[in-house]
C-alpha positions in Angstrom: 98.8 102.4 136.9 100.5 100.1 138.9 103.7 97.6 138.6 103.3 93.8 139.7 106.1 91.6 139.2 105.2 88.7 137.0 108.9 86.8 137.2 112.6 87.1 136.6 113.3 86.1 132.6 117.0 86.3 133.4 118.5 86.2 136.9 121.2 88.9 138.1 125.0 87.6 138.9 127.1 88.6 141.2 129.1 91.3 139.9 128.4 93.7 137.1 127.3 92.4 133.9 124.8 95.3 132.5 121.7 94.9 130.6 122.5 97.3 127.9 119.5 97.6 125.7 115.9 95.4 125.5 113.0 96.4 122.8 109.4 95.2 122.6 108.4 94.4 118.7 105.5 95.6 117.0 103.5 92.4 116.7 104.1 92.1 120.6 105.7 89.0 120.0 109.0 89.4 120.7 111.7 90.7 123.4 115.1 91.2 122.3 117.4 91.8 125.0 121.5 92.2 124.6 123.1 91.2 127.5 127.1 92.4 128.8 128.9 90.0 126.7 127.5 90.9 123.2 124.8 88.4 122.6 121.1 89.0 121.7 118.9 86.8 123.6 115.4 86.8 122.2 112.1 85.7 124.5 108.5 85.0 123.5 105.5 86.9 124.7 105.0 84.6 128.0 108.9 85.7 128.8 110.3 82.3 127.6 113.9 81.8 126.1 113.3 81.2 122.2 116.4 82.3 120.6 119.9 84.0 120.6 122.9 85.4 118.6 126.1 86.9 119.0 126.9 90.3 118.0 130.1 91.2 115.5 132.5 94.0 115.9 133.2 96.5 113.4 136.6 95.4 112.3 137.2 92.1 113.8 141.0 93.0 114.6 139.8 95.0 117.5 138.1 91.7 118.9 135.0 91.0 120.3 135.1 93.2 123.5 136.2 96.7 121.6 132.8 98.0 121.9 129.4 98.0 123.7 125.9 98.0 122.5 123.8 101.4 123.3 120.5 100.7 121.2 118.4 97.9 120.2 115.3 98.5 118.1 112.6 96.4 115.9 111.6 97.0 112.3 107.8 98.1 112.0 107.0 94.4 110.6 109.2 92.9 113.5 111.8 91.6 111.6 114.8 93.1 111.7 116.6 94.2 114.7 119.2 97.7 114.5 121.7 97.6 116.8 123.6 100.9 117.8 127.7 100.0 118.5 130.3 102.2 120.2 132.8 101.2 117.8 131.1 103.3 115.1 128.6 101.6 113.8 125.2 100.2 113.2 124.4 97.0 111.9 120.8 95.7 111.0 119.8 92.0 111.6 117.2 90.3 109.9 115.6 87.7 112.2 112.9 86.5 110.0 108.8 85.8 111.3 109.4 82.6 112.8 111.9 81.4 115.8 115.0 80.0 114.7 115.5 81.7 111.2 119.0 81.8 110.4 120.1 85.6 111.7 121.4 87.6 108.4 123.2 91.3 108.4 121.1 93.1 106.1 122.1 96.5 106.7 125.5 98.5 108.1 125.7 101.6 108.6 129.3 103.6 109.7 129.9 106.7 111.6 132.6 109.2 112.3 131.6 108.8 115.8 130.4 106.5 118.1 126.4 105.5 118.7 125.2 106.6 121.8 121.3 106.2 121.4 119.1 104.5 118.8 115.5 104.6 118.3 113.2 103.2 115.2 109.9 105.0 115.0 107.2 103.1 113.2 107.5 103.3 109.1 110.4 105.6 109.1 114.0 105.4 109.1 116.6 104.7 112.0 117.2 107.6 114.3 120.5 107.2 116.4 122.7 110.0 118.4 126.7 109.9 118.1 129.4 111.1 120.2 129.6 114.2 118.2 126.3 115.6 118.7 124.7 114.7 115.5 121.4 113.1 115.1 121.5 111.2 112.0 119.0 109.0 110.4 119.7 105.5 108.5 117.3 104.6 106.0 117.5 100.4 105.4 115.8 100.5 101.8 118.8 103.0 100.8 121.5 102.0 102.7 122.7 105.5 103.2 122.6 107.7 106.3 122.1 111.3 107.1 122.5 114.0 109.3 118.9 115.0 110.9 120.2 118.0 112.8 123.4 118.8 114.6 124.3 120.0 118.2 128.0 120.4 119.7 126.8 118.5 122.6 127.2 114.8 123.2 123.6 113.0 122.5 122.5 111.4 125.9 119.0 109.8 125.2 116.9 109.9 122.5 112.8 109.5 122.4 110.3 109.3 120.0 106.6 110.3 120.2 103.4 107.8 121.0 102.7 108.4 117.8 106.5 107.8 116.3 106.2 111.6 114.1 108.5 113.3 116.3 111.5 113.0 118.1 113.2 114.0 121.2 117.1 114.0 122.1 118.7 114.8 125.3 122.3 116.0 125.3 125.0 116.0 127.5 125.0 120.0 128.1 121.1 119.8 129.4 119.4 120.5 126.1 116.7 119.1 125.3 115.8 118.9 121.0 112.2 118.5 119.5 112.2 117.3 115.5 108.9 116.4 113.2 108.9 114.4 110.8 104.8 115.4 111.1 103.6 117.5 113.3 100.1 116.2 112.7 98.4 119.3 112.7 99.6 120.4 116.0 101.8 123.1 115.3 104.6 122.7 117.8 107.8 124.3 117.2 110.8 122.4 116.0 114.4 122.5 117.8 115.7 123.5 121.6 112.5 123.5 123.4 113.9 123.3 127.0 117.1 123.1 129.1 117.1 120.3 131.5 118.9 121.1 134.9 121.4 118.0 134.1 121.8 115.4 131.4 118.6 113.9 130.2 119.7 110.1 130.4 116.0 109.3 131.3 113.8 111.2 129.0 110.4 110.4 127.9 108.1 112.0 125.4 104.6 110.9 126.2 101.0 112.5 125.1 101.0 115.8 126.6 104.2 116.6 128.2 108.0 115.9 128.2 109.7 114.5 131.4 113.4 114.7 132.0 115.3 113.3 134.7 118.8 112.8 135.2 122.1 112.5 138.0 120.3 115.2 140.6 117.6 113.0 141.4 114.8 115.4 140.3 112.1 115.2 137.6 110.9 117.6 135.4 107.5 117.8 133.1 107.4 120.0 130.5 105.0 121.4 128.4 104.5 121.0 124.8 106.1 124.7 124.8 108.8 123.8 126.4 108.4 125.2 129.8 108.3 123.2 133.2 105.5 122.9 134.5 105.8 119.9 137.4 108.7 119.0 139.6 109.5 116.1 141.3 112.7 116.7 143.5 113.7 113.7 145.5 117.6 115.1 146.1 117.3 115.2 150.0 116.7 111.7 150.6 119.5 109.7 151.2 118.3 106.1 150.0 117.6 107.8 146.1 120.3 107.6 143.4 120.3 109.2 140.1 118.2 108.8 136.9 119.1 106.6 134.8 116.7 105.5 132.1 112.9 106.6 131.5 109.9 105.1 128.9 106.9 106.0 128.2 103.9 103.6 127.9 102.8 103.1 123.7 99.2 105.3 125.3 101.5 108.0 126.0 99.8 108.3 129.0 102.1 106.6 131.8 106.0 106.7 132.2 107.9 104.3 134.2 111.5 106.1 135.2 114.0 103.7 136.5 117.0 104.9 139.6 118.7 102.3 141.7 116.6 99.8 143.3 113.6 101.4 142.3 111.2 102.0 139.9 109.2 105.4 139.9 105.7 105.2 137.9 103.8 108.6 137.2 99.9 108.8 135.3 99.1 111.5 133.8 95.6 112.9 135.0 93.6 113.8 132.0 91.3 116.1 134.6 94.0 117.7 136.4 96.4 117.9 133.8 99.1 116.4 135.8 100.8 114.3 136.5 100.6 111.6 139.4 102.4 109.4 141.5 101.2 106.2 142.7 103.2 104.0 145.5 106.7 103.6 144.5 107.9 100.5 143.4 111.1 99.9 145.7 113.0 96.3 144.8 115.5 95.3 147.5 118.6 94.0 145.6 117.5 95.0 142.3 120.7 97.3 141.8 120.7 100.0 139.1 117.8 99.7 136.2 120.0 100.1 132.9 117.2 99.6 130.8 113.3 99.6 130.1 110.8 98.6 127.7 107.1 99.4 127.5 105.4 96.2 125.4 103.5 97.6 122.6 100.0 97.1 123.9 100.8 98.8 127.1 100.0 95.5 129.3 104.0 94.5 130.1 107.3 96.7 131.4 110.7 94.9 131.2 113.3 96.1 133.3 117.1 95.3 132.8 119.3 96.2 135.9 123.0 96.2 136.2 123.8 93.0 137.7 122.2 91.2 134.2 118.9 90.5 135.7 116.0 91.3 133.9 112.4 91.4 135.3 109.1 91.3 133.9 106.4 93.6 135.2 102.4 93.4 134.5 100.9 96.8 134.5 97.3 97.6 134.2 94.7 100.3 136.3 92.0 97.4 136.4 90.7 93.7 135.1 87.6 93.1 134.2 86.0 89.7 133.4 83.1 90.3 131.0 80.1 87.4 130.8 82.9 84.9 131.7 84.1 85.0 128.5 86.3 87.9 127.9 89.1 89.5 130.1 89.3 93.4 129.7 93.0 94.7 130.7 93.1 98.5 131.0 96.5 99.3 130.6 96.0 103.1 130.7 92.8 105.6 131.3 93.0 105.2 127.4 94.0 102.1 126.4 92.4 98.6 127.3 93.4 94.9 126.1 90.0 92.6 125.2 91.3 89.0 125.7 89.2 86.0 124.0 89.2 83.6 126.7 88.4 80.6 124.7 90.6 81.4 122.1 93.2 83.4 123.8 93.1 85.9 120.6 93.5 89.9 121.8 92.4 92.9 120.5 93.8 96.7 121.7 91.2 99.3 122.2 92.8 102.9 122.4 91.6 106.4 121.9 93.8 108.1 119.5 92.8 111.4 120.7 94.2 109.9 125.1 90.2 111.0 126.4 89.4 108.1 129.2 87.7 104.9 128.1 84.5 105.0 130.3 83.3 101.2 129.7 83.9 98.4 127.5 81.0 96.3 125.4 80.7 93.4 123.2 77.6 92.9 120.9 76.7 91.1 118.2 77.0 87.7 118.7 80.4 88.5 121.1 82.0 89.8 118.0 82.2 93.4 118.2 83.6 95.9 120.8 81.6 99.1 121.9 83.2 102.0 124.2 82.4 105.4 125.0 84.7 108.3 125.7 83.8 111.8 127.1 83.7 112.7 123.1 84.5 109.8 120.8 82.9 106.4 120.1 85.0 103.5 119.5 83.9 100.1 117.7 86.2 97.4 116.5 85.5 94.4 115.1 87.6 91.4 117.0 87.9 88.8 113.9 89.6 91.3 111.4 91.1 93.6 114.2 89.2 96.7 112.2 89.0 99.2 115.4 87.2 103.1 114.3 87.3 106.1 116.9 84.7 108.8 115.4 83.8 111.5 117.1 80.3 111.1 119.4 78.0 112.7 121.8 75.9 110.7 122.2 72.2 110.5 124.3 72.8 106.8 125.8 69.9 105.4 124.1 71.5 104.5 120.8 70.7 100.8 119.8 73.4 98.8 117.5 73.0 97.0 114.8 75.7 94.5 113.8 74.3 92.3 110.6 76.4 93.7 107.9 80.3 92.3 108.6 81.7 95.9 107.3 80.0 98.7 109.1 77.9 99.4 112.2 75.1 100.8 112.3 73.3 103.0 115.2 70.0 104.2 115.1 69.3 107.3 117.5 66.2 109.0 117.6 65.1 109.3 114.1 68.7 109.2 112.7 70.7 106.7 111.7 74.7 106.6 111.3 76.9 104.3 109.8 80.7 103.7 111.0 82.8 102.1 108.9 84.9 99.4 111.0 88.8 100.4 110.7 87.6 104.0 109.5 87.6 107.2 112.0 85.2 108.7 110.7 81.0 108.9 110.2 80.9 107.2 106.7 77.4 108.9 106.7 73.6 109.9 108.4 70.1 109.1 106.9 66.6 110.5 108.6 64.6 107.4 108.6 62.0 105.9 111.0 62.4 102.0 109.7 65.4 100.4 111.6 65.0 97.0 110.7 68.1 95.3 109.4 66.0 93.9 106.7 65.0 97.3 105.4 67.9 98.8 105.5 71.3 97.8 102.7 74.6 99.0 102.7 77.4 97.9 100.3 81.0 99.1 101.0 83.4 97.9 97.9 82.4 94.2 98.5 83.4 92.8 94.8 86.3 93.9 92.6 84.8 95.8 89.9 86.1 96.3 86.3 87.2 100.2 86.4 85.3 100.9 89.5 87.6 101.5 92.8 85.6 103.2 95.5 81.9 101.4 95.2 79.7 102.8 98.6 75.4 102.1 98.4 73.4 102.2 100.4 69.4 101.5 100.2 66.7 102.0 103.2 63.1 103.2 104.0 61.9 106.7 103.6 58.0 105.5 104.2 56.5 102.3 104.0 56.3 102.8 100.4 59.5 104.5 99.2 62.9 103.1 98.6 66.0 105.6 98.9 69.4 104.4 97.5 72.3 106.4 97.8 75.7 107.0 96.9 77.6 107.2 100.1 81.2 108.6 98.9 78.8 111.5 97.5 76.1 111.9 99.6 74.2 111.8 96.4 70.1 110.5 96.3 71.0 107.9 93.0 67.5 106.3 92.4 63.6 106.3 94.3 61.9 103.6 93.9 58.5 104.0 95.0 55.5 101.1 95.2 52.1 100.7 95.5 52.5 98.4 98.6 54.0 97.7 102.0 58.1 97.0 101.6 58.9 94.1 104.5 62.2 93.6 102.6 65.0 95.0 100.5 68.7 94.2 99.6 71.1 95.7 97.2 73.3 93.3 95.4 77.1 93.5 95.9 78.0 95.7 93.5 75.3 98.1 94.4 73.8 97.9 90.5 70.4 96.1 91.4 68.0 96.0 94.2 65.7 93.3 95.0 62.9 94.1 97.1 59.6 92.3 98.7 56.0 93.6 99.8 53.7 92.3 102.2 51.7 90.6 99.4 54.9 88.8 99.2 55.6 89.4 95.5 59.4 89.9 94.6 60.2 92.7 92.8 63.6 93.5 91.0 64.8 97.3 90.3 67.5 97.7 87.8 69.3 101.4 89.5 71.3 102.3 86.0 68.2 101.9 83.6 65.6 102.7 86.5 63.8 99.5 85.2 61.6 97.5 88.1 60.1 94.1 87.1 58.0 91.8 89.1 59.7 88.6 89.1 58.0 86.0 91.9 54.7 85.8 93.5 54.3 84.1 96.8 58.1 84.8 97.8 58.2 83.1 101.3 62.5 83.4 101.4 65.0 85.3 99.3 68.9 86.1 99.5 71.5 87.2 97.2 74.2 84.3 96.8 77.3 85.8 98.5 80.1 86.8 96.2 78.1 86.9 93.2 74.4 88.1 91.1 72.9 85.3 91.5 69.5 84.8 93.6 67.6 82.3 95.2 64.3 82.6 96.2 61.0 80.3 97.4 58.3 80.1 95.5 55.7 77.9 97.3 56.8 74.5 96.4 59.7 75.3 94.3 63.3 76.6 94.9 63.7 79.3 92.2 67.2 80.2 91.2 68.1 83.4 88.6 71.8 82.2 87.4 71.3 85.8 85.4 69.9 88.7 87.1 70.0 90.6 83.9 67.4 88.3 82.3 64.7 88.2 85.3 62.8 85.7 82.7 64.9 82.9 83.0 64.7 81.2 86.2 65.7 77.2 86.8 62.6 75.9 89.0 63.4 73.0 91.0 60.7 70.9 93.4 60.8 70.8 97.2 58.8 69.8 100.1 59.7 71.8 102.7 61.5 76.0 103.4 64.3 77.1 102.6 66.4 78.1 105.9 69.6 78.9 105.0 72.2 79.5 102.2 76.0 78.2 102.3 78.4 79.2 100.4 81.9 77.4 101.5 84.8 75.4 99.8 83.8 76.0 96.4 80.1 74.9 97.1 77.1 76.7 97.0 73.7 74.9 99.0 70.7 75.4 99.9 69.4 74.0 102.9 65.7 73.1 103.0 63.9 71.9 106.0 62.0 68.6 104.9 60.2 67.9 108.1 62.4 65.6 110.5 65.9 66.2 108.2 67.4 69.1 106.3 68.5 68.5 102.9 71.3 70.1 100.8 70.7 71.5 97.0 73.5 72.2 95.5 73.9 75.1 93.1 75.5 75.0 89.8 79.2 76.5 90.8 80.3 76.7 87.2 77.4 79.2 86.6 77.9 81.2 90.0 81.8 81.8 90.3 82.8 82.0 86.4 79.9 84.2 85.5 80.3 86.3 88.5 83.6 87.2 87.7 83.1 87.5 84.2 81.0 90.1 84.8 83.0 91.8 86.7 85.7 91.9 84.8 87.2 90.0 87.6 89.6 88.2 85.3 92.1 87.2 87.8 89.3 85.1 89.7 87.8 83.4 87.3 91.6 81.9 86.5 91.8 81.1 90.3 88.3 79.5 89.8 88.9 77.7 86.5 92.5 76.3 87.5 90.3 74.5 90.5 88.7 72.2 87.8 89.3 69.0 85.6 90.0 70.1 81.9 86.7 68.9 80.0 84.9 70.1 77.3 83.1 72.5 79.3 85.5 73.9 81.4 87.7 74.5 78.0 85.0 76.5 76.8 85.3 78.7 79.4 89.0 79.3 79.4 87.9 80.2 75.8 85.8 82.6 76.9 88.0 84.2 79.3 91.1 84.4 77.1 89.2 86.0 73.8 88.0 88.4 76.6 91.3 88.7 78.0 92.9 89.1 75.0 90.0 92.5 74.4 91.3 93.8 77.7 94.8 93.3 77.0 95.6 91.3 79.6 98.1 89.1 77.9 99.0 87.2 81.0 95.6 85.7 81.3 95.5 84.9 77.4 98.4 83.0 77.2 96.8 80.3 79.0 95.1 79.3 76.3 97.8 79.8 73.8 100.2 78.4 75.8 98.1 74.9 74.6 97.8 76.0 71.1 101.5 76.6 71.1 102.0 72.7 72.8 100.0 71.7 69.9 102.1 73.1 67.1 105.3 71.8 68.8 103.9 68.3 69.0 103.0 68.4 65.1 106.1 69.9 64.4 107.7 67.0 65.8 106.0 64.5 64.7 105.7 65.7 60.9 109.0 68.0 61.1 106.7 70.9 59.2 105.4 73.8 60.5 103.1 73.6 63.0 101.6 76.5 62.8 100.0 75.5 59.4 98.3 72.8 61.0 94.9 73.0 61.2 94.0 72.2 65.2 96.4 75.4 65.2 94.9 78.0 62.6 91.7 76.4 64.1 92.4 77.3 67.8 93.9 80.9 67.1 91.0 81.8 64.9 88.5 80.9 68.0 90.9 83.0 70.5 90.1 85.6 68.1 86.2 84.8 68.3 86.0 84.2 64.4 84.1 81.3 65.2 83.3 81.5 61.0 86.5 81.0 60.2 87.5 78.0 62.8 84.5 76.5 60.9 86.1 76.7 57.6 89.0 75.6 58.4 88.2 72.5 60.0 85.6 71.6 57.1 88.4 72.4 54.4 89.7 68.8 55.9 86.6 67.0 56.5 87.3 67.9 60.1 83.0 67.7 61.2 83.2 66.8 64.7 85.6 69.2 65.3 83.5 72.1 64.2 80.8 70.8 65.7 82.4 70.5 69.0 83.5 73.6 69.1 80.1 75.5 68.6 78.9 73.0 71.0 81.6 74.3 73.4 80.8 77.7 72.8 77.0 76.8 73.7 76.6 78.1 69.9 74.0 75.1 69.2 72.1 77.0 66.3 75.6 77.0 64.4 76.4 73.6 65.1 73.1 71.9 64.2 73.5 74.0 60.9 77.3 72.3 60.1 75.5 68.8 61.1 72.2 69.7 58.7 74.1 70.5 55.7 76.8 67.6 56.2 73.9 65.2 57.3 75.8 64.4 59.8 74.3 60.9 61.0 74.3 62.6 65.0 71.9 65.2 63.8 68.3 64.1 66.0 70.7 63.4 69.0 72.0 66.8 68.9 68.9 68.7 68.3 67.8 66.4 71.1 70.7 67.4 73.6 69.8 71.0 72.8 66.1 71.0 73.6 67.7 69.0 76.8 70.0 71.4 77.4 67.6 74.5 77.1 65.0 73.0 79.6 67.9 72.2 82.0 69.1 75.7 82.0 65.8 77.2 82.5 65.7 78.5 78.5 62.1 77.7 77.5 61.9 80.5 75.5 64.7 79.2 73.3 63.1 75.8 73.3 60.1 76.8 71.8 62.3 79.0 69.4 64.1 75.8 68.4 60.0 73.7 68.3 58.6 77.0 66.4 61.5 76.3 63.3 61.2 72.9 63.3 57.8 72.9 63.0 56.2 71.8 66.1 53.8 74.4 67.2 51.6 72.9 69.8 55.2 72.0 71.9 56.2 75.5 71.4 53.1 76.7 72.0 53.5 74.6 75.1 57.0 76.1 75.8 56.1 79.7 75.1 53.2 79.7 78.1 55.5 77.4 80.6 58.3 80.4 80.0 55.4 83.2 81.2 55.1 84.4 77.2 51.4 83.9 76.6 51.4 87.1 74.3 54.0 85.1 71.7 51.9 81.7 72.6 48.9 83.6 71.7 50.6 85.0 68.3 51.8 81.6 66.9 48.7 80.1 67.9 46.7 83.0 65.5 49.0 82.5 62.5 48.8 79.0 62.1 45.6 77.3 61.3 
């Protein structure tokens, strides 16, 4: 690891005017800094001046100079700043996400003693040393303080670990304090660990050891036991000065202690198991370093000197540019920055467990990182940031497969793992010889599911022959599907309920895993795919595009005529197309949406969506109908919020009548009508609008509810005059939606048997053709 100046963000002055405290946030985004005279100066990630505020005082009588600042620290979301006071106190400062947010105390905290130290380890509370001795925490969600531990000794420095579960604090008397809020399984002890030769002002707690300097000019690694095992004495030479302030890189794997004029950098050697010391970094005129901070991705060091400068250091073992496209920063044997060139988007890479990063990948359509350590594998997917470390040894001729957006996949003689991305562990291995992404399905959780939280399937090969779908959260072998041909093709649905599958003889087949049903549904299946976020399925069928708007009946399918293949299917902006290649130009069918989204999420029990969905639309007849729907089943599930949508009209309604006719308008009959639908008494709505000669309305309504049978019967026995158009609009309707069975249903009672006849073979049901055909002359 080596320093290189980058530039000076704020240039030193003449006389004294000490840096007294600078922290890094945790979306790398911000440096705050607080300068001599009390003010918080905030800079951007490039080092630019963005922002600044001015301290207050405890008790404003004292006036502003009473007290100096010993501790600045970010929030774990970035946006708050603590700041440690001498004059007894802590305040907290929300700065808000965005530059220039007006600068708010949220927090204050008072002591018996003045702040020395302050630290704020990710998601806990505020750790700070006083005067006194005490360690004391200060938790922002409770506003109260309290004592951690206490020592008689003045608290010189305090440290927390890469991981932010433990402490360290360095006391005046050469004591050195170890505290866990976790020990993470490591089963260190807790309290004095060591005794430092002189106060610890710099003290840093990195991966493997502790190192301790102070005013004799030596440093000192200890172990995670406590005892010294490395010295670094530098006491004889004239031109060294004391310790002043240590940190230790966010790796845990470098520390950068800062003297006068100088800045000392020591690597830890995971080999040797020691540490090392690369060329000094000696600054002429730099003065003493009063502070340091490490950036949280390891790739920047600020240093704060006594004169108010403050400098900006890159630090990094080696750059890498990878297929011109990606820059790779290793910022420690452990830790490497990808940067996106193009987009100037970065991802971290780091091995939780500090083993050395060998080499850096990225696969799959430059999307997702590979790298090897001497025992882990790490993969991380760049767009979502998901980054896994799982345990590996691999034999170097794994191959990768990257088609499914939520885990990897990695075939390896005979075997085949899947890693979860953002997970740190092997979600689960299958023996199988087939690794074709085609013939292989996994589902992790990819649809909200009524009652269902974990949902992990997975479907692949055992032979040619044999299908294997799993549970993966088990391990469990949930369904076998086995065929009398070649499988070139298979995918679960989302939800992991159904599998479709293809053989070479190009028939689709359709396996239902919870009532181990398999139907043949298509012959001469040239494409097929699953419509993302939802159970519906399109398919080829020589000339026709075939499209199952319900899975659960395989029977009905809505044909519709094309001259060319299918090549793609887009699902974007509320749209759903399918992209045939017509020769010279490719043209766009587009997909019912209504059918798709609402469905989908009815059957899912998605409620929430299909309101997100529904709101998107123009109130008409049939978009009514299906807030209907939702709120009757809404109303099942108790889900009252969703429900009063619907009522929330019905109760507009009755406060219009009630205005206009100064009665109740609850009696009215649009409003006993609509409450007795929300209820699904459809009967009853009937009634009541036929008690007042109300016919369209009733007729509507079943129409609405796609309850044509009822509605044709209230227009038959009113003889309605519209009754041949609406029987017309339903056999219409029927053929549109792909319901010939219904159709000939509807022909079969009305008396025309050759059209249902007709109907009955175009829907694939010769045997019922066959059987009216026999019983009529």
């Amino acid at each position: 690891m080596q320093l290189k100046h980058m530039k000076t963000l704020l240039p030193p002055l003449d006389g004294a005017a000490k840096i007294c405290a600078i922290a890094h946030s945790p979306n790398n985004q911000k440096i705050a800094v607080c300068t001599s005279d009390r003010v918080v100066i905030l800079f951007d990630e490039q080092g630019e001046k963005r922002d600044k505020f001015s301290l207050k005082p405890a008790d404003a009588k004292y006036g502003k100079k009473s007290y100096t600042v010993k501790g600045l620290a970010f929030s774990s979301d970035s946006t708050k700043i603590a700041v440690g006071q001498t004059d007894n106190i802590i305040y907290v400062y929300k700065i808000g996400d965005d530059w220039g947010e007006k600068k708010v105390i949220c927090n204050k905290f008072v002591q018996n003693s003045a702040v020395t130290c302050l630290i704020w380890p990710p998601d806990q509370a505020i750790i700070y040393g006083l005067a006194d001795g005490k360690v004391r925490s200060a938790n922002t969600r409770t506003n109260k303080s309290a004592t951690v531990y206490s020592t008689e000794s003045y608290v010189v420095s305090l440290a927390a670990s890469p991981s932010g579960k433990g402490i360290l604090s360095g006391h005046a008397d050469g004591s050195i304090i170890r505290y866990f809020f976790d020990d993470e399984g490591s089963g260190d002890s807790q309290g004095k660990i060591a005794t430092h030769s002189c106060p610890p002002y710099a003290l840093a707690f990195s991966q493997n050891a502790i190192v301790a300097a102070g005013c004799d000019k030596r440093i000192t690694a200890y172990g995670r036991d406590g005892r010294s095992f490395q010295h670094f004495d530098y006491s004889r030479e004239d031109n060294e000065h004391e310790f002043t302030v240590a940190v230790c890189s966010p790796s845990g794997q470098n520390v950068v202690i800062g003297s006068f004029d100088k800045l000392r950098v020591l690597n830890w050697s995971p080999r040797r198991q020691m540490w090392e010391e690369p060329k000094l970094k000696e600054i002429p005129n730099l003065y003493t370093v009063t502070a340091l901070s490490w950036k949280k991705d390891g790739s920047r060091v600020v240093a704060g000197t006594l004169c108010g400068g403050l400098e900006l250091f890159d630090c990094c073992l080696k750059r890498t540019l990878y297929k011109n496209k990606f820059e790779i920063t290793y910022v420690g044997t452990s830790q490497a920055i990808v940067r996106n060139l193009a987009t100037n988007t970065k991802v971290m890479l780091k091995s939780h467990y500090g083993y050395e990063i060998d080499e850096v990948r990225i696969m799959g359509r430059d999307r997702y990182l590979v790298a090897h350590t001497s025992d882990t594998l790490l993969l991380g997917d760049m767009l979502t940031s998901r980054l896994s470390e799982v345990p590996w040894q691999g034999s170097g001729s794994e191959k990768y497969y990257f088609d499914n957006e939520n885990v990897c996949m990695i075939f390896n003689a005979g075997e085949l793992a899947l890693i979860e991305y953002g997970q740190n562990e092997v979600l689960g291995c299958v023996r199988t010889e087939f690794m074709n992404p085609h013939l292989i399905s996994v589902r992790l959780n990819e649809r909200k599911q009524k009652g269902i939280q974990e949902n992990k399937k997975m479907a692949y090969l055992i032979d040619l022959k044999t299908v294997a779908i799993i549970d993966i959260l088990t391990g469990l072998n949930i369904a076998q599907v086995s065929h009398d041909n070649r499988i070139d093709w298979l995918e679960l649905n989302e939800t992991g309920h159904k599998l479709l599958y293809r053989d070479n003889k190009l028939k689709l087949h359709l396996y239902d895993i919870d009532t181990q049903q398999k139907s043949s549904i298509l012959n001469y299946c040239s494409y097929v795919q699953w419509v993302p976020g939802s159970d519906v399925v399109v398919a080829q069928n020589r000339g026709n595009l075939c499209v199952w708007y319900n899975i659960e009946a395989p029977e009905r399918v809505t044909m519709v005529p094309i001259k060319g293949d299918i090549i793609d299917l887009e699902r974007k902006d509320g749209r759903t197309e399918v992209l045939v290649n017509e020769g010279v130009s490719s043209v766009a069918y587009t997909l019912d949406e209504g059918l798709i989204e609402f469905g989908t999420a009815i059957d899912d029990g998605d409620y929430a969506r299909a309101v997100a969905f529904l709101e998107t639309l123009e109130m008409t007849a049939e978009t009514e109908a299906m807030w209907k729907t939702l709120s009757k089943m809404a109303l099942e599930e108790k889900q009252l919020h969703i429900a009063e949508r619907y009522l929330k009209e019905t109760l507009r309604i009755a406060e219009e009548v009630s205005k206009q006719t100064g009665g109740d308008g609850f009696q009215h009959y649009k409003v006993r009508a609509r409450l007795a639908i929300s209820d699904r008494k459809f009967k009853e709505a009937e009634s009541i609008y036929l008690e007042g000669n109300h016919v369209n309305e009733a007729i509507e309504m079943y129409q609405e509810m796609h309850m044509w049978d009822d509605a044709i019967q209230v227009a038959d026995a009113k003889s309605h005059p519209e009754l041949e158009t609406l029987k017309k609009n339903y056999n219409q309707w029927l053929m549109e939606t792909g319901q010939e069975e219904a159709a000939a249903e509807l022909k079969e009672r009305e008396g025309d048997y050759m059209a249902a006849i007709n109907l009955y073979m175009k829907a694939g049901l010769p045997a019922r053709a066959a059987r009216l055909a026999a019983s009529r002359e």
